[in-house]
C-alpha positions as CSV (number, residue, x, y, z in Angstrom):
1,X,37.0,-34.1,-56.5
2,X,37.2,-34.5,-52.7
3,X,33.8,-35.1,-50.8
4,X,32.8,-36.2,-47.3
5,X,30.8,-39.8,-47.9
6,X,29.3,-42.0,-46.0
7,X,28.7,-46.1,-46.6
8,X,27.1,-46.6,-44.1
9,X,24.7,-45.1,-41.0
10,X,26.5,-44.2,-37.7
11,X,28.4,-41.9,-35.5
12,X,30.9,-39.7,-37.4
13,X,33.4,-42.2,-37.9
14,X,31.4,-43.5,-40.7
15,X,32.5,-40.3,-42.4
16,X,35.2,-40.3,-45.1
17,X,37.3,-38.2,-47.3
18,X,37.3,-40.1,-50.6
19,X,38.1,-38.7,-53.9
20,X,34.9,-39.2,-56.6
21,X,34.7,-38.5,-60.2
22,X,34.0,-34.7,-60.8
23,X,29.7,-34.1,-61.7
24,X,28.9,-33.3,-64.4
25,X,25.4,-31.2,-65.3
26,X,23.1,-32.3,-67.7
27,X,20.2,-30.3,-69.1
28,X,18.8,-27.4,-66.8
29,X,21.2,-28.2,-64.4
30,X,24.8,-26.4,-63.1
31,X,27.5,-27.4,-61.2
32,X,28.8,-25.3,-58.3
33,X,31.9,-25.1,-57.2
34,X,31.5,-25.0,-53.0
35,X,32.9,-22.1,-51.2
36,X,31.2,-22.9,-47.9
37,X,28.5,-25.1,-46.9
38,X,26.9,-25.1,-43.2
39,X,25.7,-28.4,-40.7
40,X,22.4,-28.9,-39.7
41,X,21.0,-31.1,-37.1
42,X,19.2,-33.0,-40.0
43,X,23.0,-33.7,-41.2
44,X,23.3,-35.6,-38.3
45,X,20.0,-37.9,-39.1
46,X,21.0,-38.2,-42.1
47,X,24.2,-39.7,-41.5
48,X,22.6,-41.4,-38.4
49,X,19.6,-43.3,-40.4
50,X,17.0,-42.3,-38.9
51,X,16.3,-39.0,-41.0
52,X,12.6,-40.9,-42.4
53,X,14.1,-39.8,-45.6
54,X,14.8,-42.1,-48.6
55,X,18.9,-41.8,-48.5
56,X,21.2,-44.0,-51.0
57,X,24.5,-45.2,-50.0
58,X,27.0,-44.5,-50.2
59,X,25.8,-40.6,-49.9
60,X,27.6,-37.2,-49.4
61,X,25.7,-35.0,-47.1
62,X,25.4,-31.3,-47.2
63,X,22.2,-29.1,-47.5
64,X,23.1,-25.7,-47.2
65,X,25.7,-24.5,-49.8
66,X,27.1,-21.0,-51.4
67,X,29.6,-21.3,-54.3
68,X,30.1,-20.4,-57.5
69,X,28.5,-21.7,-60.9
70,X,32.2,-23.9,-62.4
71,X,29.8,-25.5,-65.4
72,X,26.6,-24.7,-67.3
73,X,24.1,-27.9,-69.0
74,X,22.5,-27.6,-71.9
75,X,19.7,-25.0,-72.6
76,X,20.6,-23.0,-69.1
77,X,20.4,-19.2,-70.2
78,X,19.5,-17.7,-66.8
79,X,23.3,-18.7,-65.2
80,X,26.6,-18.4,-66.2
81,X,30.0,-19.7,-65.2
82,X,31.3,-17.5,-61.7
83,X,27.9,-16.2,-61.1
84,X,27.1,-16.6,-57.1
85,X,24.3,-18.4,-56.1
86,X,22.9,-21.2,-53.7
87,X,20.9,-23.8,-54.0
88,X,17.6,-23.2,-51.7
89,X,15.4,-26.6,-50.6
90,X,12.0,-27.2,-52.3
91,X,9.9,-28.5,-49.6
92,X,11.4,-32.1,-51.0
93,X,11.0,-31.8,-54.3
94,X,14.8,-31.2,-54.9
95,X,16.6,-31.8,-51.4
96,X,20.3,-31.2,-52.0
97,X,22.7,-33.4,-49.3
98,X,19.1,-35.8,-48.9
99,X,17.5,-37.0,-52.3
100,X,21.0,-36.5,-54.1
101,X,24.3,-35.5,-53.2
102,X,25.5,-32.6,-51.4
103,X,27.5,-30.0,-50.3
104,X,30.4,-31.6,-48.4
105,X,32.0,-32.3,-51.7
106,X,34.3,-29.3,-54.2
107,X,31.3,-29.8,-56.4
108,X,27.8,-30.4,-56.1
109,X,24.6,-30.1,-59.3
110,X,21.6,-28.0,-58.7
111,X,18.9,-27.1,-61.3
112,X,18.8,-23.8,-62.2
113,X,15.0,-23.7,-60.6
114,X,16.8,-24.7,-57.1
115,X,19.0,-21.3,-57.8
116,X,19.4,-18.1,-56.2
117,X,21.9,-15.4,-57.1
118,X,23.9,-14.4,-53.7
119,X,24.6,-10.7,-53.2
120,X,28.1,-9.5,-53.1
121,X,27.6,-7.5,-49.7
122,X,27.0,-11.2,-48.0
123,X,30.6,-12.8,-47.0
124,X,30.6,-16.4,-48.0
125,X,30.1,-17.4,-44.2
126,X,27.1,-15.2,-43.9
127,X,25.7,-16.5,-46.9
128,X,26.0,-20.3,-45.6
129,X,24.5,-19.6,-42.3
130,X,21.6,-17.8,-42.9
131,X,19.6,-20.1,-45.5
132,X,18.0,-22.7,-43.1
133,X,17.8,-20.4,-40.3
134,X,16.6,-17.3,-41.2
135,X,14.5,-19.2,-43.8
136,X,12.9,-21.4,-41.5
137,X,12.7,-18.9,-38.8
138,X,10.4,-16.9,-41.0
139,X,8.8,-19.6,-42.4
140,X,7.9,-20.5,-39.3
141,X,7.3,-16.8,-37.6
142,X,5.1,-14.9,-39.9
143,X,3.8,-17.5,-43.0
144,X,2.7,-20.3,-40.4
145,X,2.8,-18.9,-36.8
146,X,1.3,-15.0,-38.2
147,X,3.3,-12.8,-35.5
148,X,2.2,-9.4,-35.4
149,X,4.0,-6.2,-33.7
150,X,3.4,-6.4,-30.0
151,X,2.6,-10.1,-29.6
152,X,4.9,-12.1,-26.8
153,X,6.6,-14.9,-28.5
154,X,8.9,-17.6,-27.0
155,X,11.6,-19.1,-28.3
156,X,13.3,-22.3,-27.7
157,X,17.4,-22.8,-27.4
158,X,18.0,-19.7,-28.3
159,X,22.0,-20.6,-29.2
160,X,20.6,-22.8,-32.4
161,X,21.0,-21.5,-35.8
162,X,17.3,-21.1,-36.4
163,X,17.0,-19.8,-32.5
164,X,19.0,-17.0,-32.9
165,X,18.0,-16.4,-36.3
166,X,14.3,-16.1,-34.6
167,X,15.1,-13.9,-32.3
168,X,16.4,-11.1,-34.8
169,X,13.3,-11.6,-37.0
170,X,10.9,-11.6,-33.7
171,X,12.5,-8.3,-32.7
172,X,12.4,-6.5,-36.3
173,X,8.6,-7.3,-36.4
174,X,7.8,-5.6,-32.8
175,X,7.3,-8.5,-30.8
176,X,8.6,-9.0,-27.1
177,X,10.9,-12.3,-27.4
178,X,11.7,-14.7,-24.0
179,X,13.9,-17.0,-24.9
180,X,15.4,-20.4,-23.6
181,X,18.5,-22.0,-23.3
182,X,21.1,-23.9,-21.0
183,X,23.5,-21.4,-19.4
184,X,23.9,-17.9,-19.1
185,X,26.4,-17.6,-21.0
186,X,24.1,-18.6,-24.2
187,X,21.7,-16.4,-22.8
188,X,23.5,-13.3,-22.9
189,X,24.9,-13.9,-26.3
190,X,21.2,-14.0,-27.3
191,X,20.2,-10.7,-25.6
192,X,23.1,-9.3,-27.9
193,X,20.7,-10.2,-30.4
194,X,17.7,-8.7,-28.7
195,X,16.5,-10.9,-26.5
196,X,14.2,-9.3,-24.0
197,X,14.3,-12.2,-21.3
198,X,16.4,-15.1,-20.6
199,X,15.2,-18.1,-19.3
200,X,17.8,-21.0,-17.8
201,X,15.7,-24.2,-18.5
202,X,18.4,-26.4,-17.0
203,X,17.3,-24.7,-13.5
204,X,14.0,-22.5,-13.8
205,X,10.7,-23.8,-14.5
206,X,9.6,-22.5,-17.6
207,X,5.8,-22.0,-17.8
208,X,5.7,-20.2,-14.1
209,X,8.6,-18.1,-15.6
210,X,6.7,-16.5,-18.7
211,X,3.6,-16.6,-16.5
212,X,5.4,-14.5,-14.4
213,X,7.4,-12.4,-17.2
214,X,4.2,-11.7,-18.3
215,X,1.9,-10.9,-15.6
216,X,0.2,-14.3,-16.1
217,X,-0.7,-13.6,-19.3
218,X,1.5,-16.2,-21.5
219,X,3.1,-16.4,-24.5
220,X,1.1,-15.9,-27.7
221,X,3.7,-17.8,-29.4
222,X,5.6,-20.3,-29.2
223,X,8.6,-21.1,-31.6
224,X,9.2,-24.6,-30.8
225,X,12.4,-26.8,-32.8
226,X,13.6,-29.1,-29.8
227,X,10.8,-31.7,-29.2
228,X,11.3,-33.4,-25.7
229,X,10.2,-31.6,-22.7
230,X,10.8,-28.1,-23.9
231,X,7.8,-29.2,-26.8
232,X,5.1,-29.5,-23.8
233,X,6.8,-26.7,-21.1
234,X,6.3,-23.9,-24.4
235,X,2.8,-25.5,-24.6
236,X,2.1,-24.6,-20.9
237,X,4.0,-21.0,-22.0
238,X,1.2,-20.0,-24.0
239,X,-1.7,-17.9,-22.6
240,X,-5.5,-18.3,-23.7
241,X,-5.5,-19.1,-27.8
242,X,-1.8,-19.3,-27.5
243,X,-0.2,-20.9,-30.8
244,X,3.1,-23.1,-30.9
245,X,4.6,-23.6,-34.6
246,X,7.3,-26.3,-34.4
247,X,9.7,-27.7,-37.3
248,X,12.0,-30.7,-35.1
249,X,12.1,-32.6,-32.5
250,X,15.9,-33.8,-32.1
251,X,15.5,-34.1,-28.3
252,X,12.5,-36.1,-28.7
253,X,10.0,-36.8,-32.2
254,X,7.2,-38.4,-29.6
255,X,6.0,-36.1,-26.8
256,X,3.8,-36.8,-24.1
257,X,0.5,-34.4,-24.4
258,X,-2.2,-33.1,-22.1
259,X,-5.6,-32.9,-24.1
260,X,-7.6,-31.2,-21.6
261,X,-5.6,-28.1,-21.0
262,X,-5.0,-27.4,-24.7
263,X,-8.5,-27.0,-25.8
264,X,-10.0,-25.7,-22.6
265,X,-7.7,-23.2,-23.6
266,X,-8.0,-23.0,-27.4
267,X,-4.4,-23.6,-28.1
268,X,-3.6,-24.4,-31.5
269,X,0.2,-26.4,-33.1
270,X,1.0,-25.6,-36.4
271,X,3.7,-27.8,-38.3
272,X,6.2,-26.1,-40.3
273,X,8.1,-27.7,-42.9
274,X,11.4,-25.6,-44.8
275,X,10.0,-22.4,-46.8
276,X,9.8,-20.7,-50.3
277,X,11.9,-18.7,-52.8
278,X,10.2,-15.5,-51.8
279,X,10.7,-15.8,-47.9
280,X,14.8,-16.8,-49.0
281,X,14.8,-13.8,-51.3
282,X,13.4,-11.4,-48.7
283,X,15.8,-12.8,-45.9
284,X,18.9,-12.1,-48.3
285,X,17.6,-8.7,-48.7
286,X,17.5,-7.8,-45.4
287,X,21.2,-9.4,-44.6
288,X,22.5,-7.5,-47.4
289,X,21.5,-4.5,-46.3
290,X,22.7,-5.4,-42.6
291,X,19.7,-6.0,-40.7
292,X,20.0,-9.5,-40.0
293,X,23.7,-11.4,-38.3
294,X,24.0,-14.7,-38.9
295,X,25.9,-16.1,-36.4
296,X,29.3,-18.5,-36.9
297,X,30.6,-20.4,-34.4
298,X,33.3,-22.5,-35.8
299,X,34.5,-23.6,-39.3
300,X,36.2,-26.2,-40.6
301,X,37.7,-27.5,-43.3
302,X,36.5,-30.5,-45.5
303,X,39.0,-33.0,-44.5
304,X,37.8,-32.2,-40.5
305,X,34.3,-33.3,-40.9
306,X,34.0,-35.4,-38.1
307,X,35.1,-33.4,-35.7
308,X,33.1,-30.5,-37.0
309,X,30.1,-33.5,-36.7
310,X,31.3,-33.8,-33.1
311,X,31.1,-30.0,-32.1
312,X,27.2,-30.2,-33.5
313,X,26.6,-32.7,-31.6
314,X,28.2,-31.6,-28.6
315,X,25.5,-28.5,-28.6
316,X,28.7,-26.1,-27.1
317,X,28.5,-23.3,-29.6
318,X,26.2,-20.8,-30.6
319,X,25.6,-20.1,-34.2
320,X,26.3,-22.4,-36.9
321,X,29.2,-24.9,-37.6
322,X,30.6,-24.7,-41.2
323,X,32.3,-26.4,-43.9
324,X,34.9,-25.0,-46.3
325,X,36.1,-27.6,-49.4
């Protein structure tokens, strides 16, 4: 089979089409064939090295996948050969594209507890875009941060998959979302998505604006992904027991922070790590029945990985950046 791998950590250049032996599945496992299979920014610290996960070389990266079963191992019953599924992430347990090999490949293995069947209403596109965002974006929303209808809630770059996946989720629960992000132009693609408020944080200051968007009250949450400066401007954001739920930091992983301020006014930062089968299986529900967009900005196919790596990494898109075998 063809697959994207990697022999080494660096920019994209240390990424190569090579052709591997096909996988085969042993017992309780299946092998998919990849339809479609979406980049994340952990792709890139993955490939990169500095992921703080265990990876073996050479490695082919790839988290988020949608294909069809191509092979059954012994003793699977619940599966069968061209039945549509993806492989979710288990909190590490079973980390697809990290602790094994991935989805930039024409095959990848999964065991049949990592699976979930994929509606027919979701287009293959859809279906590869929405896992990690839409996952983690209620993950982090309702399990960890515990919106509720009314409540202001402020988003970070809202062009990210997970950004614009928490903006549709925000807006379906009854919250009033202000978002961030680096142009207006990203800005009004997001209040297509129902973004009350915009806020330019290349130009504006962005504490006085939500103090001001909200009549000095603040945020009363804040869904952080960005680390860097935005992590301690969306602290500020919040008004009195204000919370900030926050799952990355690829603009910065150590943050300067003000003590006094945050418990003078009873702030509280939640950590948010992936989420579960039921939270997956409620987010495919609600795109299949059209209530959720997930957003594409380019594809490619496998043998243009790096520059598909190079568009990521550019941050000049909105949506997600995909992979088709």
């Amino acid at each position: 089979m063809k697959a994207v791998r990697m022999h080494e950590f660096g920019g994209p250049d240390v990424l190569r089409i090579e052709e591997v032996d096909d996988p085969r599945p042993g017992p309780g496992h299946v092998r998919i064939r990849v339809d479609t299979c979406a980049l994340n920014h952990v792709d890139v610290d993955v490939r990169e090295g500095v992921s703080r996960f265990d990876i073996a070389l050479p490695h082919i990266p790839g988290l988020e996948v949608v294909g069809r079963v191509d092979q059954v191992g012994e003793g699977v019953t619940e599966f069968a050969e061209g039945d549509r599924v993806m492989p979710y992430l288990l909190g590490g347990d079973v980390f697809i594209g990290v602790a094994g090999p991935g989805g930039f490949a024409d095959y990848v293995l999964a065991p049949t507890k990592q699976l979930l069947s994929v509606p027919e209403s979701i287009s293959d596109d859809d279906a590869a875009a929405l896992q990690i965002a839409f996952g983690t974006s209620w993950h982090m929303l309702f399990t960890r941060g515990g919106l509720r209808i009314g409540e202001t809630v402020l988003v970070n770059s809202v062009s990210s998959g997970i950004g614009s996946a928490a903006i549709q989720l925000a807006k379906l629960a009854g919250a009033y979302v202000i978002g961030t992000s680096s142009s207006k132009e990203k800005l009004a693609r997001a209040a297509e998505l129902g973004m009350d408020v915009g806020i330019d944080y290349t130009k504006e200051d962005v504490p006085a604006r939500v103090m001001e968007i909200t009549g000095g009250r603040g945020a009363d949450l804040a869904y952080e992904h960005v680390g860097g400066e935005l992590f301690q401007k969306a602290l500020e954001s919040l008004g009195p027991e204000g919370r900030l739920v926050t799952c990355g930091g690829h603009a910065g992983e150590v943050v300067p922070f003000d003590i006094i301020p945050f418990f003078r006014a009873q702030h509280t930062i939640i950590g948010s790590f992936v989420y579960t089968r039921d939270e997956l299986e409620k987010v495919l529900d609600f795109a299949g029945r059209g209530l959720l967009r997930p957003l594409v900005a380019e594809s490619y196919p496998l043998e243009e990985a790096q520059a598909a790596f190079e568009k990521m990494e550019s941050r000049d898109f909105f949506g997600k950046i995909l992979l088709r075998p």
